[in-house]
Every structure is written in structure tokens, then in C-alpha cells.
C-alpha positions in Angstrom: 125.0 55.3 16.0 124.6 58.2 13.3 125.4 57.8 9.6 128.8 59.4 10.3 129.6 56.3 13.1 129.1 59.0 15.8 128.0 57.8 19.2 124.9 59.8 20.5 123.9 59.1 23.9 120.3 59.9 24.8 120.0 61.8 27.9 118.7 59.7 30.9 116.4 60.9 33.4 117.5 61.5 37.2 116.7 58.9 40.3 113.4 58.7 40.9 113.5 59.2 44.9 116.0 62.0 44.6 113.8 64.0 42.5 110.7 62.8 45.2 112.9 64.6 47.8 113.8 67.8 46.3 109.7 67.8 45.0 109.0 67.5 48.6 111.4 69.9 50.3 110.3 72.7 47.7 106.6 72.3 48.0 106.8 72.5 52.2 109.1 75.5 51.6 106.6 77.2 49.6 104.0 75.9 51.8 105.6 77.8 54.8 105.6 80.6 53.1 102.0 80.7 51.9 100.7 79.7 55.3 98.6 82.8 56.6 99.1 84.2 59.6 95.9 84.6 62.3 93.9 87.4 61.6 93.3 89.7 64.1 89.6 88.4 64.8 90.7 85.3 65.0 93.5 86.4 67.3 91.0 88.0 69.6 88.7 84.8 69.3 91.6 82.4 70.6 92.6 84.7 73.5 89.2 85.1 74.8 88.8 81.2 74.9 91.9 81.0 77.1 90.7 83.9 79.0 86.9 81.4 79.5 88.9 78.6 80.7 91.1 80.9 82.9 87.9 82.4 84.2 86.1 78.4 84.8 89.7 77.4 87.0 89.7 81.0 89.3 85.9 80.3 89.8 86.2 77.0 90.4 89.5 77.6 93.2 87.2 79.8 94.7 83.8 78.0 95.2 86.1 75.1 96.4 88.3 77.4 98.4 84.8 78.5 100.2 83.4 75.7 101.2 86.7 74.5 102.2 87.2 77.8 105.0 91.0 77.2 104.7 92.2 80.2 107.6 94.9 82.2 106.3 95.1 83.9 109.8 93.0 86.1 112.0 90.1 84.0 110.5 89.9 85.2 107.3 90.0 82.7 105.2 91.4 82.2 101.4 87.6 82.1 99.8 87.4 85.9 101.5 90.9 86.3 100.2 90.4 85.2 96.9 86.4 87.0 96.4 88.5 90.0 97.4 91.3 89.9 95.0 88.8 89.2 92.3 86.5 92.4 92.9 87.2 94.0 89.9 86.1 90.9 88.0 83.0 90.3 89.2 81.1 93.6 91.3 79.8 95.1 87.9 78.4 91.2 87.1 77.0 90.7 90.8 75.0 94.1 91.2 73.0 93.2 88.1 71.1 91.1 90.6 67.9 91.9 92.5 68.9 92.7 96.3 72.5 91.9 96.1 73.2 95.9 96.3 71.7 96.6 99.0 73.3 93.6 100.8 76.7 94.7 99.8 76.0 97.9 101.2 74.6 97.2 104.7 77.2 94.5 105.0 80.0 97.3 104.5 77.6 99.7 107.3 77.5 96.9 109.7 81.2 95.5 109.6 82.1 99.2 110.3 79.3 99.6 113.1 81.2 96.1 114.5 84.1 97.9 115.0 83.0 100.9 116.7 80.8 99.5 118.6 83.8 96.6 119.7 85.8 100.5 120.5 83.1 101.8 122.5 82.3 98.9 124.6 86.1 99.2 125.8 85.7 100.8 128.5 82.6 98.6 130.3 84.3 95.3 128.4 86.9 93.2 127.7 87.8 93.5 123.8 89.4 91.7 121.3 90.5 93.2 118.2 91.6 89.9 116.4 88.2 88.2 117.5 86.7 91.8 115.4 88.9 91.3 112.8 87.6 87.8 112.9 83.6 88.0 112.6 83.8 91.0 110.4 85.4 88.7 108.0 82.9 86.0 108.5 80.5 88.2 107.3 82.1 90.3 104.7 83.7 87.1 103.1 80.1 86.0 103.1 78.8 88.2 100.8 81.7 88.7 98.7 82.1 84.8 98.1 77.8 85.1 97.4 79.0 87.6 94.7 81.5 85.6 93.2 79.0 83.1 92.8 76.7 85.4 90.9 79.6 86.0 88.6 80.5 82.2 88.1 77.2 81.4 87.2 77.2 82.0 83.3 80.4 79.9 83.4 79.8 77.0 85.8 76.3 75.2 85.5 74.6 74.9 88.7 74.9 71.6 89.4 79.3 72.1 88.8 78.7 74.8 91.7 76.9 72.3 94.0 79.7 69.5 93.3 82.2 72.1 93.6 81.2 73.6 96.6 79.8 70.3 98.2 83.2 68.9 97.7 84.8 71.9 99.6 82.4 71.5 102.2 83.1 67.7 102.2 86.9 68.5 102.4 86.5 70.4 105.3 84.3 67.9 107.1 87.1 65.7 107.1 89.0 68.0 109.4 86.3 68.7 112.0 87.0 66.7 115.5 84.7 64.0 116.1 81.4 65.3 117.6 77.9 63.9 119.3 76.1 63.5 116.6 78.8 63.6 113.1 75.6 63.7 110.6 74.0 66.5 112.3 77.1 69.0 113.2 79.5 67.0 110.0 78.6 65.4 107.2 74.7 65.8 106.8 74.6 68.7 104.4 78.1 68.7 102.3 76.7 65.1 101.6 73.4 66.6 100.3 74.6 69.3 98.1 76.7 66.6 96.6 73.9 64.0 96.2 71.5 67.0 95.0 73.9 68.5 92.6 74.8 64.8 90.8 71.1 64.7 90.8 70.7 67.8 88.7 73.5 66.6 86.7 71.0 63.9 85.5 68.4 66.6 84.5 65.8 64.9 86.6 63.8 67.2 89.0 62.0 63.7 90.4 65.6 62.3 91.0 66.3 65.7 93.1 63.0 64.8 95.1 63.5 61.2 96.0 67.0 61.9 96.7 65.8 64.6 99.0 63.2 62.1 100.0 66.4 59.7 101.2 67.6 62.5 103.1 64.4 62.5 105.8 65.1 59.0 106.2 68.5 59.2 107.2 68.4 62.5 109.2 65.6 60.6 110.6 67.1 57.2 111.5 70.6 59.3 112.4 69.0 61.5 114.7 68.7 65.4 113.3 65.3 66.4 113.7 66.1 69.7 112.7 67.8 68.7 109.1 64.9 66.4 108.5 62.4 68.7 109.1 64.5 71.2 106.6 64.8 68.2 103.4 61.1 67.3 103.8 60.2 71.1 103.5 62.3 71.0 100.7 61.0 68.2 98.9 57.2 69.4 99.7 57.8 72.7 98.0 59.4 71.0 95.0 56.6 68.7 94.7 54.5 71.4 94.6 56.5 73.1 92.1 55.7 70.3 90.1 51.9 70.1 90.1 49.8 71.8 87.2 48.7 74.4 90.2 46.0 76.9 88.8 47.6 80.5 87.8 46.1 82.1 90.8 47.9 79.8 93.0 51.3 79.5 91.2 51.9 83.1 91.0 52.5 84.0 94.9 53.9 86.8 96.5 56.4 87.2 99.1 53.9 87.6 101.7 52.1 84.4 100.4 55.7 82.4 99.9 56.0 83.3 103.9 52.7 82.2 104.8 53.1 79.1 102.7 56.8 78.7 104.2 55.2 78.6 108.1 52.3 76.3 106.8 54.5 73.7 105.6 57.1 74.3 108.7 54.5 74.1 110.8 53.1 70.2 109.6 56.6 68.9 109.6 57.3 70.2 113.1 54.0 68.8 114.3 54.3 65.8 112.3 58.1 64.9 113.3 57.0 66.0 117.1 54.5 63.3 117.2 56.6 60.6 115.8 59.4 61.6 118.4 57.4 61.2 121.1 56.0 58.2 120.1 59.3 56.6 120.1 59.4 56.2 116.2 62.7 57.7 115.7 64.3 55.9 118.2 64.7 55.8 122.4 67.0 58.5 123.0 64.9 61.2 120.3 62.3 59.9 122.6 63.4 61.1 125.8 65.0 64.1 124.3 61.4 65.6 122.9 59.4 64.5 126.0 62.1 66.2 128.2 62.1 69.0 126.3 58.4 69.9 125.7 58.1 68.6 129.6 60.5 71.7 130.6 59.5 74.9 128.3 56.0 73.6 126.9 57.6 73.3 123.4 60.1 71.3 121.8 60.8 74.6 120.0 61.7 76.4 123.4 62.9 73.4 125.0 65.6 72.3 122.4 66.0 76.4 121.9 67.0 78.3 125.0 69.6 80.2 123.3 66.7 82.6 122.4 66.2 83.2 125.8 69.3 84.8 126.2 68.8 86.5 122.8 66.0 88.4 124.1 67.6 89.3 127.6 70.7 90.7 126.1 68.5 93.2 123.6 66.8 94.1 126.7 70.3 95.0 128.4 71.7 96.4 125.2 69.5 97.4 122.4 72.3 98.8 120.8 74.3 95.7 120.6 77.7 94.8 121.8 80.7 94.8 119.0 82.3 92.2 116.7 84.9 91.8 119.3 83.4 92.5 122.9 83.7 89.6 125.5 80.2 89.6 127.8 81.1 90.8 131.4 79.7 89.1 134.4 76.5 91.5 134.6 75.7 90.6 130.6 76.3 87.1 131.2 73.8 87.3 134.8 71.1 88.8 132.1 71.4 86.3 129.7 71.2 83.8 132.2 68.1 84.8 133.8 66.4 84.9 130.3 66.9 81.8 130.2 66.2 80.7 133.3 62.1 81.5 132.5 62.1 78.7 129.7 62.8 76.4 132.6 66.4 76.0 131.5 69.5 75.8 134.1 71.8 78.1 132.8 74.8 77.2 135.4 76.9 74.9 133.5 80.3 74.9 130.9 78.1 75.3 127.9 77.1 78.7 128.5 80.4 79.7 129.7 82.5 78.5 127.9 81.0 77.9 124.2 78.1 81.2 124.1 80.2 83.9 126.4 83.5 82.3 127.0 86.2 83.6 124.0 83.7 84.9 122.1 80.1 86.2 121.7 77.3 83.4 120.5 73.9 82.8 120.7 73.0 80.4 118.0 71.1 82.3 115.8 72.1 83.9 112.6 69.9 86.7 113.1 70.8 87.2 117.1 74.5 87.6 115.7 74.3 89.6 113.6 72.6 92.4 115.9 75.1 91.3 118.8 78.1 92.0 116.3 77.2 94.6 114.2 74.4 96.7 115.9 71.2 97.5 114.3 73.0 97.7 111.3 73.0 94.0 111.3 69.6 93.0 112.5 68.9 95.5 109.5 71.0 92.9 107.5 69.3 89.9 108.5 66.0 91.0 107.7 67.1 92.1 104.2 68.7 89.0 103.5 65.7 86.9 104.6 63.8 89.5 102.5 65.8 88.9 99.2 65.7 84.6 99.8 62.0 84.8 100.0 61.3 87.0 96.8 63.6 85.1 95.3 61.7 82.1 96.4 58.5 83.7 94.9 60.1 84.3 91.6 61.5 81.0 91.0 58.3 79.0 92.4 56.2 81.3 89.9 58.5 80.0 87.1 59.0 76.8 87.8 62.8 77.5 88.0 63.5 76.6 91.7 66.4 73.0 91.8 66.9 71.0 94.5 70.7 71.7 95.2 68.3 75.6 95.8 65.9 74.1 98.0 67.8 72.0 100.0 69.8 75.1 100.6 67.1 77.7 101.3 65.6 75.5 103.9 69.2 75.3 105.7 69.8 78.5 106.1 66.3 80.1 106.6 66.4 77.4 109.4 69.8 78.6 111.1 69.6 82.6 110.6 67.1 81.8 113.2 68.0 78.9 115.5 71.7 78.1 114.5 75.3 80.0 114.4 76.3 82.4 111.9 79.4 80.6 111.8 77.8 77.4 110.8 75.1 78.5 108.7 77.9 81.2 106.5 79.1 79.1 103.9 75.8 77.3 102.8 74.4 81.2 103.1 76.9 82.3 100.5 75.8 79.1 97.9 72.1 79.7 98.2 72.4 83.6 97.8 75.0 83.3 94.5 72.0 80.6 93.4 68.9 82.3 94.0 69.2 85.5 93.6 67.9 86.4 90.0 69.1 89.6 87.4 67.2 93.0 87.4 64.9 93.0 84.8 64.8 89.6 83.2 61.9 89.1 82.1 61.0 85.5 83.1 61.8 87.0 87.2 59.0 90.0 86.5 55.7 90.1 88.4 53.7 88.0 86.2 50.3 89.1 87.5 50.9 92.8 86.9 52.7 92.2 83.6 50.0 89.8 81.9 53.1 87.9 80.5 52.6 83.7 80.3 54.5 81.6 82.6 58.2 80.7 80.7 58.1 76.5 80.9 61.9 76.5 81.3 64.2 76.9 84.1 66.0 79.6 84.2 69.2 78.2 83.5 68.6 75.0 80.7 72.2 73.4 81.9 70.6 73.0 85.4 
């Protein structure tokens, strides 16, 4: 109270948690309005990271898709589809690599020389253009899907490709009627990319080898001479790989990869021959081998007579037949008299029905080829044996060669020769997309012309 008696009031303050609240809402309002916007690097930054992960989910759909050989009709499957939609993506990526070019190109001469030779053999055959439309798929989707590999690779490490693919593969297994012999013909090598590829997940080139090693034993105790004979080549190259080998000697050629390629062949078929006939892998492997060698001199010949027929149908018609030309009687009576000189009685259901009944087969990548597409495709099958050897070469002189590559070169260097082209596509498509190596790196060069030292790591460091 003032001198005069006057009442003055002191001003009080306001609430304490209504002043909080209007603090609060001004400061996030000014907050929103001094929030910067993305700058356009950044911009560009965060769109190509969602661009990477769309790339990772397209290349994974299609490795799956391609082991998987879903048929969309007229046997073309969705891995062809898919490789073919994609084109623009990954052709400038893909013919950065040594060979694939030139494998690109003869596959484009020899689908075309299918079809015209399938048109002129109209009038001494019976033809089938859906059974053209369908092996010139087979072999175009081949070497597309081997592309799109190439272009996956600096996305995918190689051991996501082998689970990937081995998981298609594995899929597709599941669907396969129940056969003879299910390891063999099934589940022998979609199990062994998988088991390879978790290997090389592990980083450990001995784990590829003993789990390579576990392979021979069960193709072994299961009865598939043929796929043990391809891991224990395998594993014999990677062990060699391994050893501190003298420059001289770890700097091969191609012509020294081949020689080196029918050395070790040669002691596991002789080795593995002597073991089946002493009754080591079991009674019936037994009798099979001792039959066999009894009848054609050879287990090779014996358990082959499908190159019998290979050789009397060049003989008939050099020039090949056509993607989709059915044999006629007098084709089918050649075929069966090559045969019939390895000792082998050509008169029964197998021969008509599964090599010239619907189609034209005669289990051997590279005999298909030329009875599809013509010289054009022999030509094909030479280069593509060609570029897996080099390619061999290069990655043995640099140390850079993985199971999950291995395991897959043996396979289908193993059935261009002696196996379908229809069984030995997919696996061919993997191990091209994985071996092939880029023009003009300089850890792929010729090491003895360009005096440069041997690179220590692998090609890939996430292998």
C-alpha cells in the first residue's frame, strides 16, 4: 500500500506449463521452417540407392527364375523372358567380357541357321515349328541368362549367385518325377552349388575342398560315377591352385589347362574304373562296368553309345538337321547302325522314343548343337569350350578360381560332351556369368608376356 493508501498490485507471472506449451509449439514451427530441403546431390545420392536395391531384387528374380526353368509356353521359359526384357540393362555390361561377344553373336547365327535348316528339311522330314521355337530358346535364353549374370556380378557376391541359383535349381528338383537314380539325374548338383556357395560364404577355400571332397563320397556310395569323377577333378585342380607351384608351372596356357584337364580326367576315370570293377562301389556299379567294358572295350564307349549315333548321323548329314526336324526312318536306320559297331542293340524304346521319338537327342551338348543349329553350332560349341578353358587358365594363374566355379566347370565340360544340352543349359549359363573375366583387367592379362607379379587376391574379395 502507497503513502496515499493506494493499492498496487504487482504483476504476476503466467502458468508455468502454458508458457512451456506455447515455447514449444513456436520453436517446432520455426524448426519446420528452417529445415533444409535435400540438395540435389543428395537427391541424386538417395535415388541411386533405391535404384541398387531395385537392381539386387531384378537380378536376384532372375538367377532364381533360371535355375528354376518355370515354362511360360512353347518352352521358353521366364529366366529367357526376363534376360530378354532386361537387355538394355545389361548387353553394354556383359560384352566388356573376354569371349562373351563372340558367343552372343554365333548364338544369334546359329538360332537363325535352326530355323532354316528346320524349313529346308520340310520336304524329306517331319517338322515341328513349336519344337524350333523350343530349342532355339534353350539356347538363346542360355546365353542371355549367362549375360545377365555378368551384369549381376558387381551387385551380387558370388557365393549369393550360387545360393540363389542353387536354390532355383533345388526348386525345380522338387518337381521332377521320380527317376532311377534321383542323385544322379535330381538332386546331386543343385545340392552342390548350394553346399559350395555356403562354403564360400565362410571365406574358406579348404572348406570348398573337403566339401567337394564329401561330394566323391556320396556320388560314390549313391551311384554316379560320372558326377564323382567331375567333384574329384574339381577338388584336384583346387588343391593345386593352392600349392606354392613354381612361376613356370602356375602360369599355363590354354593348351597346357587342356593337357592338364585330360591328365587329371584321365587318373580319375582309370582310378574310379578299377574301383568299379573291383566291386568297391557296390554290386550293381559292379556289373554295370564289367558289362560295359565287356561289350565296347571301354567303359567310356560302353556307358556312351549315343556317340555312335553322333557320328553316323554327321556322316548322313554333315550339314545338320534343324531345331525342329523329327529323324525319318532312313536317319533313325543310320544312327542305329552306328551304334550297332560299339556292340550296342539299338532295337528298343530308348532310342525311339527318348533320342528320335518327339524330338531330336543325342546326349551330348556338343552333338546338339550341330544337329539343331548346323555348323553354326558345332562352331558354337567349340567357342564356348574355348572361352571356359582360357578362362580356366586365367583364373588358375591368379589364384582366383572358387569352388561354386569348379564344381561348375567340371559339370558342364563333362555334358557338352557326353550329356544333353537340355540338362547341362542351366549349370552352363552359371559357370559362363562366373568365369568369364573383363577385357583388359589387368590381373586376367598374360602374365608371362607382361612381366607383371602374380595379384595374391581373388578377383572378387566378397568371394
Amino acid at each position: 500500500m502507497s503513502a496515499a493508501g493506494t493499492v498496487v498490485l504487482e504483476a504476476q507471472p503466467a502458468s508455468a506449463p502454458g508458457a512451456v506449451r506455447a515455447a514449444g509449439r513456436t520453436a517446432a514451427r520455426a524448426s519446420r521452417r528452417r529445415r533444409p530441403r535435400l540438395t540435389a546431390p543428395r537427391r541424386r545420392e538417395y535415388w541411386n540407392l533405391v535404384l541398387l536395391w531395385l537392381v539386387f531384387a531384378v537380378a536376384a528374380v532372375t538367377v532364381v527364375n533360371t535355375g528354376m526353368r518355370i515354362e511360360v509356353g512353347a518352352g521358353v521359359t521366364t529366366g529367357c523372358v526376363l534376360a530378354l526384357a532386361l537387355l538394355p540393362l545389361w548387353l553394354s555390361t556383359a560384352l566388356r567380357y573376354r569371349h562373351y561377344p563372340a558367343l552372343l553373336g554365333l548364338t544369334a547365327v546359329s538360332v537363325a541357321s535352326g530355323l532354316w535348316l528346320t524349313a529346308a528339311s520340310a520336304t524329306a522330314y517331319e517338322v515341328s515349328w513349336s519344337l524350333a521355337i523350343q530349342n532355339s530358346a534353350l539356347l538363346a535364353g542360355t546365353v542371355l541368362t549367362a549375360g545377365v549374370v555378368l551384369w549381376v556380378r558387381p551387385v551380387l557376391s558370388e557365393w549369393q549367385i550360387g545360393l540363389l541359383f542353387g536354390a532355383g535349381l533345388l526348386l525345380e528338383a522338387t518337381t521332377i518325377p521320380g527317376l532311377d537314380n534321383p542323385w544322379k539325374y535330381q538332386w546331386g548338383m543343385p545340392l552342390a552349388v548350394l553346399a559350395l556357395a555356403g562354403a564360400q560364404a565362410m571365406r574358406s577355400r579348404l572348406l570348398g575342398i573337403l566339401v567337394l571332397l564329401g561330394f566323391v563320397a556320396a556320388s560314390a556310395f549313391l551311384d554316379s560315377r560320372s558326377l564323382t569323377g567331375m567333384f574329384l577333378v574339381a577338388a584336384m585342380i583346387l588343391v593345386l591352385q593352392a600349392l606354392p607351384l613354381p612361376r613356370r608351372l602356375r602360369h599355363l596356357g590354354a593348351g597346357r589347362v587342356i593337357l592338364l584337364m585330360l591328365a587329371l580326367g584321365a587318373s580319375a576315370y582309370v582310378l574310379f574304373t578299377r574301383l568299379a570293377l573291383s566291386g568297391a562301389l557296390g554290386l550293381s556299379t559292379q556289373m554295370r562296368t564289367q558289362e560295359q567294358e565287356l561289350r565296347a572295350g571301354s567303359v567310356l564307349l560302353g556307358g556312351r553309345p549315343e556317340m555312335g549315333a553322333t557320328a553316323g548321323l554327321f556322316l548322313h548329314r554333315p550339314e545338320g538337321f534343324g531345331a525342329g526336324t523329327v529323324l525319318n526312318p532312313e536317319g533313325i536306320a543310320a544312327a542305329q547302325q552306328a551304334m550297332s559297331r560299339l556292340n550296342y542293340d539299338p532295337d528298343n524304346g530308348y532310342v525311339y522314343n527318348y533320342m528320335f521319338g518327339r524330338s531330336l537327342e543325342v546326349h551330348s551338348g556338343v552333338g546338339d548343337l550341330w544337329a539343331l543349329f548346323g555348323p553354326p553350332g558345332l562352331l558354337l560349341a567349340l567357342v564356348l569350350i574355348w572361352a571356359l578353358i582360357d578362362s580356366l587358365a586365367r583364373r588358375f594363374s591368379t589364384s582366383s578360381l572358387t569352388p561354386v566355379q569348379a564344381a561348375t566347370l567340371l559339370f558342364t565340360l563333362w555334358t557338352m560332351f557326353f550329356g544333353p544340352l537340355y540338362t547341362v543349359a542351366p549349370i552352363l549359363a552359371l559357370c559362363l556369368g562366373l568365369m568369364l573375366v573383363p577385357r583388359g583387367d589387368p590381373r586376367f592379362l598374360d602374365l608371362r608376356r607382361s612381366g607383371l607379379p602374380t595379384p595374391a587376391a581373388p578377383e572378387d574379395s566378397r568371394t
